[in-house]
N, C-alpha and C positions, 0 to 999 in steps of 0.2 A: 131529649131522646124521643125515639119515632115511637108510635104505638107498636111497630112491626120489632122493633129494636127492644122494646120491654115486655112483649111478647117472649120474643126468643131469651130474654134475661131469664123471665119465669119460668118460662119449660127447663132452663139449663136447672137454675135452684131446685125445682122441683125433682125432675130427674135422681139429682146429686142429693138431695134431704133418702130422695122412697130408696133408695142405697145404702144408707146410713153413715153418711157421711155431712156433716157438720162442718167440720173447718177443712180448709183446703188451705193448706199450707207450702214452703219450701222446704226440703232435705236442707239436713245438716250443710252438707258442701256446695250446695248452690247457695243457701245461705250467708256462709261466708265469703263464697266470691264475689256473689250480690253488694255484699257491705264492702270488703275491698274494692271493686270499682266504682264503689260511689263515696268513699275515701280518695280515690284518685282523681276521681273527674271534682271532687271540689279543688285539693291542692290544685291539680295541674289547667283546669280550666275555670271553674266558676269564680275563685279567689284568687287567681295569677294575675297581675301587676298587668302584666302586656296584653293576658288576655282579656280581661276587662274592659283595658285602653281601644282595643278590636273592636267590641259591644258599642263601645259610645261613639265610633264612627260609621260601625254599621247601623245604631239608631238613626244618626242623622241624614245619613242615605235615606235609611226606608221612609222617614218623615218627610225627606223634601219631594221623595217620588210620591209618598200618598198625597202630597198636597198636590202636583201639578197632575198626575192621572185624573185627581177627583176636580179639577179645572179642564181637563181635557178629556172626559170620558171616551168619545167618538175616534180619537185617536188609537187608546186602547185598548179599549174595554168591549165586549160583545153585551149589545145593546138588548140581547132576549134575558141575560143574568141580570142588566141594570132592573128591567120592566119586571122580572119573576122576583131578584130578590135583595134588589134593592143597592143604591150605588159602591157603601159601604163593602156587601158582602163581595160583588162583584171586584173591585178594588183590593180588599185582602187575599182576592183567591188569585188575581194576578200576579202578587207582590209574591205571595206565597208559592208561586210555580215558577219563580226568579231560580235560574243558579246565584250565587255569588258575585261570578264574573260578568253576566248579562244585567245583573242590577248595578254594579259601577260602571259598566260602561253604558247603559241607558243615563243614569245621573251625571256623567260625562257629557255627554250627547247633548243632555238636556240644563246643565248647571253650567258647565265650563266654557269660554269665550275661547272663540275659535281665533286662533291668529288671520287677520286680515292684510296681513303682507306678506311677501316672502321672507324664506330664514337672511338672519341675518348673521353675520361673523362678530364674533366677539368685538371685535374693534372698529364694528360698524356703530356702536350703541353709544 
């Protein structure tokens, strides 16, 4: 955390204590919807069979793209982020401004063998 960032933390608590207020909490029904959607998002995402199997392809995307970005910085990476803060941080913050779809088809681009002949017909093989 910044100094400026734990600055404004203090003035907040401080503020919120000279009020007289102590815990900050949620309402009853924001409370319960809070716990209902994170009853859902484990069923239906973090514990789902398929969605998990999702996770471990999308790991391997992002692993094979952090290894060749960080092999080819100059390619993608903005060389003032490398030099201020370093290849790593540079790296995570490109992966991190990936859609979805621009991350498999870079891994595409850069993982998949491009066919070197024309299509061929079934019954050419």
């Amino acid at each position: 955390m910044s100094p400026y960032q734990e600055s404004e933390k203090e003035q907040v608590w401080k503020l919120l204590s000279d009020a007289g207020l102590v815990d900050i909490r949620m309402s009853e029904p924001v409370l319960d919807a809070t716990l209902a959607m994170r009853s859902f998002l484990f069923d239906a995402v973090y514990e789902n069979k398929e969605a998990t199997a999702e996770f471990r392809k999308a790991t391997g995307i992002l692993g094979g793209l952090w290894e060749k970005v960080r092999e080819r910085p100059d390619e993608f990476l903005d060389r003032r982020i490398i030099e201020t803060d370093g290849i790593d941080v540079a790296t995570r913050d490109f992966l991190a401004g990936m859609t979805d779809r621009f991350a498999v088809a870079l891994y595409e681009q850069l993982f998949i063998p491009k066919p070197w002949i024309g299509p061929m017909a079934w019954n050419q093989l």
